[in-house]
C-alpha positions in Angstrom: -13.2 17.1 16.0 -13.9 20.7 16.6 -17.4 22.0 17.3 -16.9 24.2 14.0 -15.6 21.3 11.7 -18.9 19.1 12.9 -21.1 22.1 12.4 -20.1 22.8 8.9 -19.4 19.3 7.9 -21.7 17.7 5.3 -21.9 14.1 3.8 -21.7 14.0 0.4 -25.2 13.8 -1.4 -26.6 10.5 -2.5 -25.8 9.1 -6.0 -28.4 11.0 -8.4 -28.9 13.7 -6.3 -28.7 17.7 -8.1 -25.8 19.1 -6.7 -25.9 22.0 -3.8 -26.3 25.7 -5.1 -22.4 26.5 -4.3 -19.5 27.8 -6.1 -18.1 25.8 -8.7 -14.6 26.2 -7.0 -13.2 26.6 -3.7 -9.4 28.4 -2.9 -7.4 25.9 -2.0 -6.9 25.9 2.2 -3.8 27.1 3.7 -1.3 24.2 4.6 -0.8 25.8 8.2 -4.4 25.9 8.4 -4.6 21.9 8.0 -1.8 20.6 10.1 -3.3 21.1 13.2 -6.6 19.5 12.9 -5.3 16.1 10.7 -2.5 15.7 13.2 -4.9 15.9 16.3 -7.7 13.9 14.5 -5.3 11.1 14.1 -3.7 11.3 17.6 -6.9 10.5 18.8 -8.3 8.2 16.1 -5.3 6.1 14.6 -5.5 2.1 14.3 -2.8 0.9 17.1 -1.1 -1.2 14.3 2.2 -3.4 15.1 4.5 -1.5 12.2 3.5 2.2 13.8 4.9 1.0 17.3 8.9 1.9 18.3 9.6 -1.6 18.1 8.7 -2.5 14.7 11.9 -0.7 13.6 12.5 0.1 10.1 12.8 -3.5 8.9 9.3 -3.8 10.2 8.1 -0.6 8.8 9.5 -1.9 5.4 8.1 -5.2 5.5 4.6 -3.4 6.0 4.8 -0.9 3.4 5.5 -4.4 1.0 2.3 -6.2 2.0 0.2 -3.7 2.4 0.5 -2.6 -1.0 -2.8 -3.5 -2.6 -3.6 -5.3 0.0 -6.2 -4.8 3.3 -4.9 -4.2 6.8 -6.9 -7.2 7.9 -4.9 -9.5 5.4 -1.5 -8.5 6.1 -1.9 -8.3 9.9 -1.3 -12.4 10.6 1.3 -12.7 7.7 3.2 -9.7 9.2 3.2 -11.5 12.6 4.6 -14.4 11.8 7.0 -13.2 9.0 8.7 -11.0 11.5 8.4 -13.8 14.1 10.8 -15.8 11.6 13.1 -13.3 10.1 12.9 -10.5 12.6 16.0 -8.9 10.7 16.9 -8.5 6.8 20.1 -10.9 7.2 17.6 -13.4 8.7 15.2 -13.3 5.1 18.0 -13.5 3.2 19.8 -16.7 4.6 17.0 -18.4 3.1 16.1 -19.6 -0.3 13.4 -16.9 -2.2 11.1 -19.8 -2.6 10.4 -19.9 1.7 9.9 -16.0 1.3 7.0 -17.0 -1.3 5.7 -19.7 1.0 5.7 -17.4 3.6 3.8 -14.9 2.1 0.7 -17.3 1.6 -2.3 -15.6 0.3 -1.6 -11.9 0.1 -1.3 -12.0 -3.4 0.7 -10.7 -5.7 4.0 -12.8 -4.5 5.9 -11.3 -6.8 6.5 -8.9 -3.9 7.7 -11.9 -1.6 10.4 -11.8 -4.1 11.6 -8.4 -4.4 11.4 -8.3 -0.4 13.7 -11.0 -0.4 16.1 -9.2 -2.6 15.8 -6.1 -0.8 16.8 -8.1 2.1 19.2 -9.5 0.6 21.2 -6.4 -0.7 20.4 -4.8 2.3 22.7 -7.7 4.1 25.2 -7.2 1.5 25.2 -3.2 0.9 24.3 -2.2 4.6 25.7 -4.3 6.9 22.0 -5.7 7.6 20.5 -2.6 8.3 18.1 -0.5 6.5 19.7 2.6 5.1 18.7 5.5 6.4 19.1 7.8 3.4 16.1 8.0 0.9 18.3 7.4 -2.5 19.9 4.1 -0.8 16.6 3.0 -0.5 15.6 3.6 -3.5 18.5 1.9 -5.1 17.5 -1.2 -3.3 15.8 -3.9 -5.8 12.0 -3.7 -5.2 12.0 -0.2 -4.0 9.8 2.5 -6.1 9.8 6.0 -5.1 6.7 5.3 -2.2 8.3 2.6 -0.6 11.6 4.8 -0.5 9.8 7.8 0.8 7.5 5.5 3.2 10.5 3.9 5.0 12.7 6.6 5.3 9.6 8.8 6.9 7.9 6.2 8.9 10.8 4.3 10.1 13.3 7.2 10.3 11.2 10.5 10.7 12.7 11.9 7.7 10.5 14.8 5.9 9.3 13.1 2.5 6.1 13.5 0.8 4.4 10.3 1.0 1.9 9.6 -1.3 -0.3 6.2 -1.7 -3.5 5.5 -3.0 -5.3 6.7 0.5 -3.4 10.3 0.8 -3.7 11.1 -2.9 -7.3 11.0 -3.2 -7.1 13.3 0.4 -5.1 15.8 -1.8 -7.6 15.7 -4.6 -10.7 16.7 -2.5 -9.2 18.7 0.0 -7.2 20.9 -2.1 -7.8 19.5 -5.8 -11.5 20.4 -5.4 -11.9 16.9 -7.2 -13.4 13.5 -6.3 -10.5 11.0 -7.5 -6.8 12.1 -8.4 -5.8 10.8 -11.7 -4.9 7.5 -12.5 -1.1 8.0 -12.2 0.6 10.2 -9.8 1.7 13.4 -11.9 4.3 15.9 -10.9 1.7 18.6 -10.3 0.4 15.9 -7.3 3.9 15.7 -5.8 4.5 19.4 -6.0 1.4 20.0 -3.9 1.7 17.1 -1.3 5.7 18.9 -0.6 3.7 22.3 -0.3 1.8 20.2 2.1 4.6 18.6 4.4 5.3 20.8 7.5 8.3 22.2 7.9 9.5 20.1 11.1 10.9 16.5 10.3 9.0 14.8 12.6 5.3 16.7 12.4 5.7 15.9 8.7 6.5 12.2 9.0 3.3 12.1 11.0 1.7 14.0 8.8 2.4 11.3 5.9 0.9 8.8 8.3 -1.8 11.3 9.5 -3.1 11.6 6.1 -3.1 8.2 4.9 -5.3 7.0 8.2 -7.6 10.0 6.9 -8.1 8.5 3.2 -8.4 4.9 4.9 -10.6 5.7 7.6 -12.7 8.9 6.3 -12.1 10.3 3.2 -12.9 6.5 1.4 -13.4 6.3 -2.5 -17.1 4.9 -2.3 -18.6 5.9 1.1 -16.9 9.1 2.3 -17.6 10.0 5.8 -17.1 14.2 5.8 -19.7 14.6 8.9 -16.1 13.1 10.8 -13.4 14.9 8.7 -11.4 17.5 11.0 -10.6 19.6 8.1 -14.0 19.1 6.0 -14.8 23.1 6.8 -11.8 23.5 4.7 -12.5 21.1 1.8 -12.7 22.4 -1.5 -14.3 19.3 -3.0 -16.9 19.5 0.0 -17.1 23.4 -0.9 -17.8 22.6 -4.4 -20.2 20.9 -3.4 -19.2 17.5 -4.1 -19.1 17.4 -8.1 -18.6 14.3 -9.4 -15.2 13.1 -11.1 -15.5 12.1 -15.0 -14.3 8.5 -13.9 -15.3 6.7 -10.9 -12.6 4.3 -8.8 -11.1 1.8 -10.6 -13.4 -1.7 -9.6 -11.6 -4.2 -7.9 -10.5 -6.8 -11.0 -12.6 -9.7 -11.0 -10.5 -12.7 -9.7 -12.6 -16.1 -10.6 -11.8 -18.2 -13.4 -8.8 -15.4 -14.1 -5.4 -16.4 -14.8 -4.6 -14.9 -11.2 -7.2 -17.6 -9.8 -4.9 -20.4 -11.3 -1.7 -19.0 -10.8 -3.1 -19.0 -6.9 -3.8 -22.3 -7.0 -0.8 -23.9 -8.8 1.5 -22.0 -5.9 -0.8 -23.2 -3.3 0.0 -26.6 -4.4 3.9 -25.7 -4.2 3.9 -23.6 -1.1 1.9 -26.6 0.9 4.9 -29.4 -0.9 7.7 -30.5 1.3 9.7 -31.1 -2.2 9.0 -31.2 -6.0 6.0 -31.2 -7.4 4.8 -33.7 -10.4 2.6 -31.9 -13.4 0.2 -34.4 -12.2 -0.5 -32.5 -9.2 -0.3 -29.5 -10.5 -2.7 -31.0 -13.6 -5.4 -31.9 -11.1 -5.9 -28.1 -9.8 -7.7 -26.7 -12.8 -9.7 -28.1 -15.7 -8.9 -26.1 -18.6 -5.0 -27.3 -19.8 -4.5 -24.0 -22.1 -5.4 -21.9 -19.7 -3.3 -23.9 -16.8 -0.2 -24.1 -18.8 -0.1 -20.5 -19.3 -0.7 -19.5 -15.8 2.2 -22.3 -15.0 4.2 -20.5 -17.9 4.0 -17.3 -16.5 4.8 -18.5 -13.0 7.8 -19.6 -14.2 8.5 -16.0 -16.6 7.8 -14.3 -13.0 10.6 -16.8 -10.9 8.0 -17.7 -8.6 8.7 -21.0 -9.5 11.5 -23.3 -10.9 11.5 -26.2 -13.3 13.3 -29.2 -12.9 14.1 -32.7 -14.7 11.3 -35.2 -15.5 8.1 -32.8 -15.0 8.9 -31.4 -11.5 8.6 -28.2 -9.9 8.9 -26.3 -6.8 9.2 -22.9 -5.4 12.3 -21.0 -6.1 15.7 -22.1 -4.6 18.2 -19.4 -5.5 
């Protein structure tokens, strides 16, 4: 951080507080302006994480960009490990049934991912020759692949210039040039047309700066606890500028999770992912009390192909 940026920096003002005597608006800072600061603030501050090192390749950066979705750092870190440990290439994932990919995955969550990472791999294997395409409309034609993902991979894996925009760098975008708390609840085309007026004009500088920016939202510019006394660019901010004015809606809560259908549907593929075989409904019975609410959990489970019927009242992860 410069000595300017830490002498103008300011944390925002605690909940309740009357907001500082400063201009309703700020102009909006000059991209040229930003580059330098976020890129040196994360050479010197970003996470030494396994998917950002040369080796990960882009398999690795695509397995990340996966489990990280909705999911913290901490969580995925051990799952990654040993995931690539196992299938270190896509050819590798898709030589097995989808149902290992879902045991795999264990408690990230949302395994409906598990699945559309293991047909990813596996039209990757039959498309690609194995490897991950390079060019960002291949990846997006891959199954499980939304417009991040496809703009992640082919940035962070292949130094490609794409605007990259996840939870982390939108809400960067809303404050620093937005002059707004939270960006809306769906990425609109007026977002995307300012994060590619954003991307510097070099490949690689704007691959990091997709990277640069996301560590910023993660590691600074938070949605509850922002920390703007450490921002490199918080001089520059025209939410800071504006003197912090709070959005009409605050961050969405995290959904609570006990006594949810999610909760079941956790615990009925726990049962599965720990089974050598087939699993009886008597097992799967003795995991939850309530039978309405079990059966439709188990019902939807099956809807989702995270998990396959069979003959006499057996189940077990999916096979094919």
């Amino acid at each position: 951080m410069t000595a300017t940026t830490a002498s103008t920096a300011s944390a925002p003002p605690p909940a309740g507080a009357a907001p500082a005597s400063q201009p309703a608006s700020a102009p909006r800072p000059e991209p040229g302006a930003l580059h330098g600061p976020v890129l040196q603030w994360f050479h010197e501050h970003a996470r030494d994480l396994p998917w950002r090192r040369p080796e990960a390749g882009p398999w690795g950066v695509m397995v990340s960009e996966f489990m990280l979705q909705q999911t913290p750092v901490s969580r995925v870190l051990p799952v990654y490990t040993q995931w690539l440990k196992r299938w270190p290439r896509p050819a590798d994932l898709a030589a097995e049934a989808p149902g290992e990919a879902v045991r795999a995955w264990g408690r990230l969550g949302y395994p409906r991912r598990a699945l559309r990472l293991h047909a990813a791999a596996t039209a990757i294997k039959e498309r690609h020759n194995g490897d991950v395409p390079k060019r960002h409309a291949q990846l997006l034609a891959l199954p499980g692949i939304g417009e991040y993902t496809a703009a992640a991979v082919a940035s962070f894996a292949y130094g490609q210039r794409h605007a990259v925009l996840d939870t982390n760098v939108r809400r960067v975008y809303a404050r620093l040039v937005g002059g707004t708390e939270f960006p809306p609840g769906a990425t609109t085309a007026v977002e995307r047309r300012v994060a590619r007026e954003l991307l510097p004009d070099e490949d690689a500088e704007a691959a990091r700066w997709g990277a640069a920016t996301m560590e910023l939202g993660a590691l600074v510019c938070t949605a509850r606890k922002p920390d703007c006394g450490s921002c490199p660019v918080a001089a520059l901010c025209a939410w800071r500028l504006a003197g912090h004015p709070a959005h009409a809606g605050p961050p969405r809560r995290t959904q609570s999770y006990a006594g949810t259908d999610r909760q079941v549907r956790g615990r009925l593929l726990a049962v599965l992912r720990d089974a050598d075989g087939p699993v009886p409904q008597q097992r799967l019975d003795a995991v939850w009390h309530e039978p309405v609410q079990r059966a439709r959990a188990l019902d939807s489970l099956v809807s989702d192909g995270l998990v396959e019927p069979l003959a006499d009242g057996l189940y077990r992860l999916p096979q094919t």
